[in-house]
Steps between C-alpha positions, in 0.01 A plus 500: 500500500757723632675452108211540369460872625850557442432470119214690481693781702726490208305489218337780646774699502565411155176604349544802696849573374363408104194725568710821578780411236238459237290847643841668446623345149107586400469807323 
């Protein structure tokens, strides 16, 4: 379980970091 919520921690963060990357390179 504990993994579990470690991954989605992190894919969090990585749709977060692709959504403001891609607000940015959007013009």
């Amino acid at each position: 379980m504990m993994a579990a919520g470690r991954l989605m921690l992190e894919v969090r963060r990585q749709n977060l970091k692709d959504y403001r990357t891609k607000k940015i390179d959007k013009r």
